[in-house]
N, C-alpha and C positions, 0 to 999 in steps of 0.2 A: 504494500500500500504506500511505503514512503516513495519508491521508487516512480511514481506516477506524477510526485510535484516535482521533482529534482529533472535540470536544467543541463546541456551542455552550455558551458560559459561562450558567452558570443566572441567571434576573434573579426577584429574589424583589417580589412585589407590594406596598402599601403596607399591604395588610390583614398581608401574613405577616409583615412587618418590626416592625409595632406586636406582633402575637401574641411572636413573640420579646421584643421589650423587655417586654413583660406575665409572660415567664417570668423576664428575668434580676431584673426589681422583685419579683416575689414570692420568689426565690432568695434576696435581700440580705435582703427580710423573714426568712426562714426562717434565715439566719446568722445571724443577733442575735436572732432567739429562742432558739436553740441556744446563744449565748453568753452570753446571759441565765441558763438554765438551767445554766450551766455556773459560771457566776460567782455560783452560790445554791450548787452542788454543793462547790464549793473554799473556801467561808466567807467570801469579799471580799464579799458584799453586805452590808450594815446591815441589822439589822432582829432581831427576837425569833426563834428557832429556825431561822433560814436559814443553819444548819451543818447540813453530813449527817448527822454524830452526833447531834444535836440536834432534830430533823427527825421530825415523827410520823412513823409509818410508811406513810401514804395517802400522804403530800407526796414520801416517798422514793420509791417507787415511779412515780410520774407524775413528778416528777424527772430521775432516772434515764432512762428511755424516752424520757420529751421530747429532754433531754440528745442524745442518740444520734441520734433519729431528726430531728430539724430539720436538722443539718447535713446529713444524709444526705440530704435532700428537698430543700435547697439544692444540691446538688452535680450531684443529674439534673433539677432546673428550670435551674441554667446551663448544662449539658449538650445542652437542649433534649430530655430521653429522655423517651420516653413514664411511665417508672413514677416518676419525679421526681414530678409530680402526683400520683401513687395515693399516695403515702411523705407528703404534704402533707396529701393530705385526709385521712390518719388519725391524724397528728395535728392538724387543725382539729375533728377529731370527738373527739378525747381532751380538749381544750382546751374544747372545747364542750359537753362530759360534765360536765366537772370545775366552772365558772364557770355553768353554768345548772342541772345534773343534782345536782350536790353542792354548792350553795352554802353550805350548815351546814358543812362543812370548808374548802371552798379557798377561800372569800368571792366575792363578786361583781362580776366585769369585765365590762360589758358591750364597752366597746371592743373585747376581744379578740374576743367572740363578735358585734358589729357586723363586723369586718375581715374573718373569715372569711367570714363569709354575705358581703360584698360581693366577696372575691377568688371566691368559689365563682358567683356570680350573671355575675359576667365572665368566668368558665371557659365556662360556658354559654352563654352569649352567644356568644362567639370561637367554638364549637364548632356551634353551629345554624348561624352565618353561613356556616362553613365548608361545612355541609352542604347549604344552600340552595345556594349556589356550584357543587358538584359536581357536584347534581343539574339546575342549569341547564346547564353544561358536559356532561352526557350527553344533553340533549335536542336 
């Protein structure tokens, strides 16, 4: 009877072990952009209008949501949950809106919109490999 609950212990492969450390690198990305936006929101950065009160009102707003949502997209990429990723790439697309779509406001980072397109380009990558995999494993 004991032998009916007892488990072979799961052994994760070297592709799934890397896919995980590719979650918790982009989670630590995603906390210090959050804390970035957080340390614009509270008035400790330098800089010309990087107080909230002071702050047009394009910059409050994308702000704000960044603010909120990065930690949030950090917390289910270290979680390893599936909607951690979706919480990420909407703001790589707000980030990405903002630095290529509104450059005459937010000015121009490419780095920021280089890092996403590369985290997003190795999302898909990890997720085809995986798919080839499974579908070898069904034939």
């Amino acid at each position: 009877m004991q032998q009916v609950f007892e488990r072979a212990p799961l052994h994760a492969t070297t592709l799934e072990l890397i896919w995980q450390w590719f979650h918790r690198i982009v989670a630590v990305y995603c906390l210090l952009f959050g804390v970035l936006y957080w340390v614009r929101l509270v008035g400790i950065y330098e800089g010309a209008n990087w107080r909230f009160d002071l702050m047009p009102i394009h910059w409050q707003v994308v702000s704000v949501t960044l603010a909120v949502l990065f930690p949030f997209a950090a917390s289910g990429l270290w979680m390893l949950a599936s909607w951690g990723f979706v919480i990420w790439f909407i703001c790589a697309v707000i980030e990405t809106t903002m630095y290529a779509g509104f450059s005459d406001l937010y000015g121009w980072r490419i780095e920021v919109i280089v890092s996403h397109a590369l985290v997003a380009v190795i999302y898909a990558t990890f997720r085809l490999v995986f798919y080839i995999r499974s579908r070898k494993q069904e034939d």
